[in-house]
N, C-alpha and C positions, 0 to 999 in steps of 0.2 A: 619365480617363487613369490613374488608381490601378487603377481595375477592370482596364484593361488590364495593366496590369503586374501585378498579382499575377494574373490568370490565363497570363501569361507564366512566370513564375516556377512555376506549377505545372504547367505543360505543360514545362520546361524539366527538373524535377525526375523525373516523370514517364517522358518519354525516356531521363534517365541511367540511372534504373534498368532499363528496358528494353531501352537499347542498348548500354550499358557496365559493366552488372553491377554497379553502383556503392551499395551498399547506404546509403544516406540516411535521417538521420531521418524522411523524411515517406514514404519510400519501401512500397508494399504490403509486411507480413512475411507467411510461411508462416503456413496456419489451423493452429491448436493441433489433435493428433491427437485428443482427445476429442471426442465430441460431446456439443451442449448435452441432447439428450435423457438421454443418462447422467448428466448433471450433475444435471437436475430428478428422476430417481429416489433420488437419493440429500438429496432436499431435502425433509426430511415438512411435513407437516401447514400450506403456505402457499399465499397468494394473492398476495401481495405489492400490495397498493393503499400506495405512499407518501404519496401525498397532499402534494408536496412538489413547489415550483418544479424544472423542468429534470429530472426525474425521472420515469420509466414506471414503469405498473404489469406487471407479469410478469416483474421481471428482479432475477435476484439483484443484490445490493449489494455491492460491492467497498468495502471503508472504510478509509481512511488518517485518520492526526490527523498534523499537524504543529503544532511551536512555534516560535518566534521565533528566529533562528538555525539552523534545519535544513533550512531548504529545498532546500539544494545534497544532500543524502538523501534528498528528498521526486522530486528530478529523476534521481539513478540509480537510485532502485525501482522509477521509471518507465519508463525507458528499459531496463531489465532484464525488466518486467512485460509489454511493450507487445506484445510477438509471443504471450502465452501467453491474452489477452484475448478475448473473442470478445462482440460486438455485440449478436446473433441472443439471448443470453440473459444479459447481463452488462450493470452500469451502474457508475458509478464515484464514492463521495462521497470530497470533497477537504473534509474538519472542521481547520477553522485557529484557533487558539485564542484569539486577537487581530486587530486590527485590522491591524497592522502586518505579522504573517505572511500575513494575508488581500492586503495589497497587493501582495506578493514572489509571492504563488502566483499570482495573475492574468498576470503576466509570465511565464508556462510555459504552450509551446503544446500543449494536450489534447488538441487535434481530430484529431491526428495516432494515438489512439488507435482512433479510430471508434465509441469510445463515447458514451453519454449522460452527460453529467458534471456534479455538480451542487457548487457550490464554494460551503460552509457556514460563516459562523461558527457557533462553537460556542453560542456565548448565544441561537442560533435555534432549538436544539434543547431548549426546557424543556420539561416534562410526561413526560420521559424516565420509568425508575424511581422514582427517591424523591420522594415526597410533601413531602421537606424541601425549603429553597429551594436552587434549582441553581448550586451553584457554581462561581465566579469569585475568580480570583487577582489578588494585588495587585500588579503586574508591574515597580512603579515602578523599584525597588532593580536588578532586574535587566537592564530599559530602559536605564537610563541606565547599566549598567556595556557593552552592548551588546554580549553575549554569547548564547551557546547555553544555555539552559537545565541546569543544572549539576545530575548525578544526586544526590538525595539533596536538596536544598533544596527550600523551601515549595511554590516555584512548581511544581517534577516532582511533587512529590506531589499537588496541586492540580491539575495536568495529568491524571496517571493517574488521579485520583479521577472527573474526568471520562468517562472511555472507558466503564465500565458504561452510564452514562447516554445515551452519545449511542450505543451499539448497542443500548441498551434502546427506544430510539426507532421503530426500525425494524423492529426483533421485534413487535413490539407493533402493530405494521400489517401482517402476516402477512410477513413478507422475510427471505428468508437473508438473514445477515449473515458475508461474510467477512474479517474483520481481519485487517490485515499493516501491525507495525510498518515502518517507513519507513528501518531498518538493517537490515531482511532482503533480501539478493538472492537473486530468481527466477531462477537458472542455467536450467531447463527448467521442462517443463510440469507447474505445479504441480498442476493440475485432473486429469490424467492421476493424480496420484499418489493425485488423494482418491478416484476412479474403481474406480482399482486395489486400494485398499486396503480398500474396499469388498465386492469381488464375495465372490457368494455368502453376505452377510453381512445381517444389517437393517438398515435407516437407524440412523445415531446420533444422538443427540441432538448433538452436538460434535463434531468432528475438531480434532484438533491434534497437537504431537509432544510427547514427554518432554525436558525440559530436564533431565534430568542432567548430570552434570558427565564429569570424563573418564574416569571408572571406576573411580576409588581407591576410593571411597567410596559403598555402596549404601544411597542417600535413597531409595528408592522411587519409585513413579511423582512426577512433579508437570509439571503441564503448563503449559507457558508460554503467557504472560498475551500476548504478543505475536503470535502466529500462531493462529488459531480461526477454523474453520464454525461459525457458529451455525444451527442449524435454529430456527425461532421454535416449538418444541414448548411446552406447561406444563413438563415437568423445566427446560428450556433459561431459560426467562423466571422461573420461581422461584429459580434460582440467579443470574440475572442482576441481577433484582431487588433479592436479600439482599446481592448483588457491591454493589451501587450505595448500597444503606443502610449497611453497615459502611463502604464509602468517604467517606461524607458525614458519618458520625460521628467517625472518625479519619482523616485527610488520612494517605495511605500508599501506596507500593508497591504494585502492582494484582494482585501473581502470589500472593503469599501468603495473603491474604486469597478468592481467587478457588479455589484449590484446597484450604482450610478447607472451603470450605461444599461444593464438590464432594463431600468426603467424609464428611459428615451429610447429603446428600442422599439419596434413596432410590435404591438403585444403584447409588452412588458411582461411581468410576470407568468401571464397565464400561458405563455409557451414552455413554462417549466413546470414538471408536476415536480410536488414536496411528499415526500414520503412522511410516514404514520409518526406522527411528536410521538406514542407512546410506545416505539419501538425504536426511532432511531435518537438518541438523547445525547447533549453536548453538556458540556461542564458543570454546569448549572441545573440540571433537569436532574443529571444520572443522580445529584444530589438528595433527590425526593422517589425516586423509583425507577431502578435501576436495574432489578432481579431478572425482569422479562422484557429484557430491550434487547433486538436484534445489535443493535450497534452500540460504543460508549464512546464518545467521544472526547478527551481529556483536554479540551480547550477551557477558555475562559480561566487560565488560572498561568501564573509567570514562573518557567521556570523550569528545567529539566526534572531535578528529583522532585520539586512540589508535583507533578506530573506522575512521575514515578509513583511515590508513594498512594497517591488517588487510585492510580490502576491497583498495586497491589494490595488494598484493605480493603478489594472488592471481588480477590483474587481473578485479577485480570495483568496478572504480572509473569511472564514464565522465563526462566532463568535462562540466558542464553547461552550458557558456559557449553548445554549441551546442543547447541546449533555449531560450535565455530573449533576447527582442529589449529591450532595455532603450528604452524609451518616455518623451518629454518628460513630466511632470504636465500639457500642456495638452491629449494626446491619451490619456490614459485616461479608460476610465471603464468599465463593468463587461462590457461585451457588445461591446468592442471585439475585432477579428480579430485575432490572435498568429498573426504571420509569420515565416517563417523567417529564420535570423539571416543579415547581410550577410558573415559569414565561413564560411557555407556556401556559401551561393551563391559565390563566390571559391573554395571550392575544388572544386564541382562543375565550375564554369567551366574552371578548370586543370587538371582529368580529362579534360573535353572535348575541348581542345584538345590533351593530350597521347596521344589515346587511339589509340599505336600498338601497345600493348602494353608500354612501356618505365615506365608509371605503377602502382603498385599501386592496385588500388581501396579506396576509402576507406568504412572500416568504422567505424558507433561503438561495435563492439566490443573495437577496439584497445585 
């Protein structure tokens, strides 16, 4: 009888979109205008074997990390990411850095992405980069205050000392790796952009953008630690490598240290193309124009809700009440189906029945 009703439920879904233009989370999006073969030209020297549960070989890696308190960011950069995705050459790890955020992430339905998704603690991933032992934060102090991880304290820096390590993991099995912190929103096609900025050019070792600030003051390049193509070339995994040993020696910041060694590398910068300032914009920029930017970055500013608030007075906030079916403890367990929540359903229901034209259709881009 379950079977029946959730194939009810997805034929019912199905319809709406179909008959009522009613764009739905679980609803088909538009295919991203690139294609994956452009994407694999500008990806050197891989094979991609991961060798890892729930995981294909030939697809690049999408990689998100989340921590304890950020999940409701982890569900709008999903929900903003989800149409610019594509199957055919793309896979998606979900690195939670606890146990605790590992159980909050299971509660978010993936399947609606069409990808392969592979949802990692992070202590699964040793043998990363450093030959030192791979570290783990002491979470206790911050558990029981039961909060978001607070910029600047042990645990973020023991957080970011980890992300070398766990995209060293994946280099290191021939796989692009592309990282996107979990406060960047995808306005458009972000693959498009790395495409674009590409032609007629040679593969880089790295894509990412300039995190400068708003213009007062010229730092020179420095590429933020939060948005990066990694190609698994030698340049790519030498730098990634030395990213992961200076991290594991001094618990720190991941963006500083990261573009140090970029620049005693051999080539320094110019082994990384920087995508378009007037498309991909970080904290500071999205401030001054921000309407037609492929990417928004919500950095440069402390603070979870301060965060929050920036995404949504630019509506780039989307409520994740309707990504997450909250489940008894008697009915999880890790390969359990995530169903759509029962306040969608209730309002596809009420489109349906109102569908004389007197209803607007319901967007979760509202």
């Amino acid at each position: 009888m379950a079977a029946f009703w959730r194939r009810y439920n997805q034929c019912f879904r199905v319809l709406s979109c179909l008959v009522l233009g009613v764009v739905l989370l679980d609803c088909p999006t538009a295919a991203a205008g690139f294609d994956c073969d452009q994407l694999y030209r500008i990806s050197q020297n891989w094979q991609c074997r991961p060798k890892f549960p729930k995981m294909q070989d030939g697809k690049i890696i999408i990689m998100v990390q989340v921590s304890d308190g950020w999940v409701d960011f982890l569900e709008n950069w999903l929900s903003f990411a989800r149409p610019h995705l594509k199957s055919e050459c793309m896979q998606l790890a979900v690195i939670a850095d606890d146990q605790t955020t590992m159980d909050a992430v299971k509660l978010i339905d993936f399947k609606s992405t069409g990808l392969p998704v592979s949802l990692i603690l992070a202590n699964e991933l040793k043998g990363g980069a450093s030959k030192k032992k791979f570290i783990r934060s002491n979470t206790d102090d911050i558990d029981k205050l039961n909060l978001p991880t607070p910029y600047g304290s042990k645990k973020y820096k023991d957080d970011m000392s980890m992300r070398p390590q766990e995209i060293s993991f994946f280099l290191r099995k021939g796989c692009p790796v592309f990282f996107s912190d979990i406060d960047v929103v995808w306005r458009g096609d972000v693959f498009q952009e790395l495409v674009n900025q590409n032609a007629g050019k040679k593969e880089a070792n790295m894509y990412g953008y300039d995190d400068f600030d708003d213009g007062s003051v010229d730092r020179g390049k420095e590429l933020c630690g939060g948005f990066i193509y990694f190609n698994p070339t030698h340049w790519t995994m030498k730098v990634v490598n030395e990213w992961a040993d200076k991290l594991a020696q001094e618990h720190d910041t991941n963006q500083g240290p990261l573009n140090e060694i970029i620049k005693k590398t051999g080539g320094g910068f110019d082994e990384v193309q920087f995508l378009s300032r007037e498309k991909i914009l970080n904290g500071k920029t999205a401030q001054l124009h921000w309407a037609q930017a492929t990417v928004v970055h919500a950095n440069w500013m402390i603070g979870k809700e301060k965060k929050k608030q920036f995404l949504k007075d630019r509506g780039l906030w989307h409520d994740g009440a309707e990504l997450v079916r909250h489940r008894d403890d008697a009915s999880r367990d890790s390969d359990v189906e995530v169903e759509v929540t029962d306040k969608l359903l209730d309002k596809a229901a009420a489109v349906a029945v109102e569908s004389t034209g007197h209803t607007a259709p319901i967007s979760h881009h509202a």
